[in-house]
C-alpha positions in Angstrom: 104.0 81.7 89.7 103.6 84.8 87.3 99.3 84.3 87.8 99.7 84.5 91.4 102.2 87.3 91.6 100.2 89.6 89.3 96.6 89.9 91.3 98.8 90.5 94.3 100.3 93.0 92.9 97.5 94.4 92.2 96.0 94.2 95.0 99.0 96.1 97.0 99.2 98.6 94.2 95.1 99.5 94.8 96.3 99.4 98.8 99.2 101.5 98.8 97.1 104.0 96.2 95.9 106.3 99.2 99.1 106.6 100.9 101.1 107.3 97.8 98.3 110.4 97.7 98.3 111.4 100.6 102.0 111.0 101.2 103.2 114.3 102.0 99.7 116.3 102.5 100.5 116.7 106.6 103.3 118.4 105.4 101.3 121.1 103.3 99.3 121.7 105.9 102.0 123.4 108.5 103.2 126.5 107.8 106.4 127.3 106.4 109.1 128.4 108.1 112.3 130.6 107.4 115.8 130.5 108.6 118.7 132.3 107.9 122.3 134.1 109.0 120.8 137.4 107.5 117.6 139.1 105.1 116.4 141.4 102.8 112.7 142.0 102.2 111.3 144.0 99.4 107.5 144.6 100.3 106.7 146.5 97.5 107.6 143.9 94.7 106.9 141.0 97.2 110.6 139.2 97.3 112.7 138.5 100.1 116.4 137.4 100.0 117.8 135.3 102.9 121.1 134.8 103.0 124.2 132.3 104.6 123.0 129.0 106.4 119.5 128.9 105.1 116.7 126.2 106.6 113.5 126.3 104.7 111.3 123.7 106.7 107.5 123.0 106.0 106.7 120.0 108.3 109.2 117.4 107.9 109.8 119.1 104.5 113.2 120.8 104.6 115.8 122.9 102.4 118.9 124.0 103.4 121.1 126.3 101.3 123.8 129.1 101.0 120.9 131.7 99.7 117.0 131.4 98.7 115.1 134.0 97.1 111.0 133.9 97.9 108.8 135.4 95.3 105.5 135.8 96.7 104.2 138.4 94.2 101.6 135.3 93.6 99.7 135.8 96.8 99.7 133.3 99.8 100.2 129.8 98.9 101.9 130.5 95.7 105.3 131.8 97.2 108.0 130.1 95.0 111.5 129.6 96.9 114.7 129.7 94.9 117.5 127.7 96.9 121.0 127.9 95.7 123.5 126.4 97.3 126.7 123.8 96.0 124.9 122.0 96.7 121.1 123.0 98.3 119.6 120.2 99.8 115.9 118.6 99.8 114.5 116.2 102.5 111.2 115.1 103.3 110.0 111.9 105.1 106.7 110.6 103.9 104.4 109.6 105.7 104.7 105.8 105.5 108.3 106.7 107.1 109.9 106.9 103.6 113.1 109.7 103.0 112.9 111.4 99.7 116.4 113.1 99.7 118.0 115.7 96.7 120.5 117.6 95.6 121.3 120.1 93.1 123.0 123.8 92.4 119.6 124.8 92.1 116.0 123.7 94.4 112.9 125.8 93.2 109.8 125.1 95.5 106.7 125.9 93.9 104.3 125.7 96.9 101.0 125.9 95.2 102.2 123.2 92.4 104.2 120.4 95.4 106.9 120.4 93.2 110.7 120.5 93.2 113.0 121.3 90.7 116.3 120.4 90.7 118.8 122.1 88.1 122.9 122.0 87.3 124.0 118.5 88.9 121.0 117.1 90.2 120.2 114.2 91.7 117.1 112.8 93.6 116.8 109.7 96.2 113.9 107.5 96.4 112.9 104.1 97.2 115.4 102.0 95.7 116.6 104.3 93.4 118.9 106.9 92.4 118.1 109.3 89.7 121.2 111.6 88.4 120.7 114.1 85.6 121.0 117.9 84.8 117.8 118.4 85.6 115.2 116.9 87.7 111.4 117.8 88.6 110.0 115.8 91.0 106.0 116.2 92.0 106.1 115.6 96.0 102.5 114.8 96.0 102.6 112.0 93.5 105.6 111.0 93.6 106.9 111.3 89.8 110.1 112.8 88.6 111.3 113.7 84.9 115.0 113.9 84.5 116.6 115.4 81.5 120.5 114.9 80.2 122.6 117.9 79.5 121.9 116.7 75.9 125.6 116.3 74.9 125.0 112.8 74.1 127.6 111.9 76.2 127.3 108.9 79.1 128.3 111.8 81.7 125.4 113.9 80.0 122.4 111.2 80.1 120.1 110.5 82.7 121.5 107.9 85.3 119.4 105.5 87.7 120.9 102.8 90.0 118.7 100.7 91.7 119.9 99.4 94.8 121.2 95.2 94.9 120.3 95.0 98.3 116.9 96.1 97.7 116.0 94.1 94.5 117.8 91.0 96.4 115.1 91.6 99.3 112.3 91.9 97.0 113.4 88.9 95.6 113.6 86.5 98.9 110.3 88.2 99.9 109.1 87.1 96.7 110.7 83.4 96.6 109.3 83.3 100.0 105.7 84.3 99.2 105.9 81.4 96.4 106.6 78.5 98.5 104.4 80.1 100.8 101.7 79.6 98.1 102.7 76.3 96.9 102.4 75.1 100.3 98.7 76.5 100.5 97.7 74.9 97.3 99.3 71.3 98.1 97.1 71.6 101.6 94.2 72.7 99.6 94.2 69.3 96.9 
C-alpha cells in the first residue's frame, strides 16, 4: 500500500509544482490599490500615512486595517506597507481557489520580496492548518511560513499548529478509497 501511495505522491507533488509557483503571480500583476477614511503624504521622504478603515487590495490580495504606513523611498515595486490594526487582516485566494487568511497587531507587505510578516499575536490560515505564534513570515509566492515563540518557554509562548480532523479524515477515505481502488485493478490484472 505504502509502494503504491509513494509514486503517486510523487507524481501529484511534480503536478501541483507549477501551480504552487504560480499561485498568486495574477495577483502581482494588478496594481495596488489604496483605501482609507483619511491621508497624509510626504513626497519628499516618499511615505504616506492612511488612516481609519484602511483596504489595501492588489488583486484578490487584501489588507484591511486601523492605519498603514507606505514607504516607497525604494522606488516602484519596492513600496513596503506597514498595517496596524487589533487586529489587521491578510486575505488572498490563490489561484487554484484556495484562501490564505491572517491576522496579527502588525502585517508588513514587502512588495518586491511577496512576503507577509505578521508580528504581536499572529496567526496565519492555510490548507489544513493553523499556525499561531508571535511572529509569522509567510512568502506568498511559495507558500512557506516561519513562526517564532515569544521565547518564554511557556506553552502560551511556543508556536502552535492544529491541523484540521475533518480534513485529515477526508484525506484518509480518499486514501482508503484509492487503495481498494488499486487492489481491485491488480486482482483484474492477475
Amino acid at each position: 500500500m505504502c509502494k503504491r501511495l509513494i509514486p503517486l505522491l510523487t507524481s501529484l507533488s511534480l503536478a501541483l509544482a507549477p501551480a504552487v509557483v504560480m499561485a498568486a503571480k495574477s495577483d502581482f500583476k494588478k496594481d495596488i490599490e489604496v483605501f482609507s477614511e483619511s491621508q497624509f503624504l510626504d513626497g519628499k521622504n516618499k511615505k504616506s500615512i492612511l488612516i481609519d478603515n484602511v483596504q489595501v487590495t492588489q488583486g484578490s490580495l487584501s489588507i484591511k486595517a486601523d492605519r498603514v504606513e507606505v514607504e516607497a523611498g525604494g522606488g516602484k515595486g519596492k513600496e513596503i506597507f506597514i498595517a496596524t490594526g487589533k487586529p489587521a487582516v491578510y486575505s488572498q485566494t490563490l489561484d487554484d481557489g484556495r484562501v490564505v487568511e491572517a491576522r496579527a497587531f502588525e502585517i508588513r507587505y514587502e512588495v518586491a520580496n511577496r512576503t507577509i510578516s505578521l508580528a504581536g499575536d499572529a496567526e496565519l490560515n492555510q490548507n489544513t492548518s493553523v499556525v499561531k505564534g508571535e511572529t509569522i513570515v509567510y512568502d506568498m509566492e511559495k507558500e512557506q511560513l516561519k513562526a517564532t515563540g515569544d521565547g518564554s518557554g511557556s506553552e502560551d509562548g511556543r508556536v502552535r499548529t492544529v491541523f484540521s480532523l475533518e480534513d485529515i479524515e477526508a484525506v484518509r477515505n480518499e486514501s482508503k478509497a484509492s487503495d481498494s481502488t488499486d487492489d481491485q485493478q491488480d486482482d483484474d490484472n492477475e
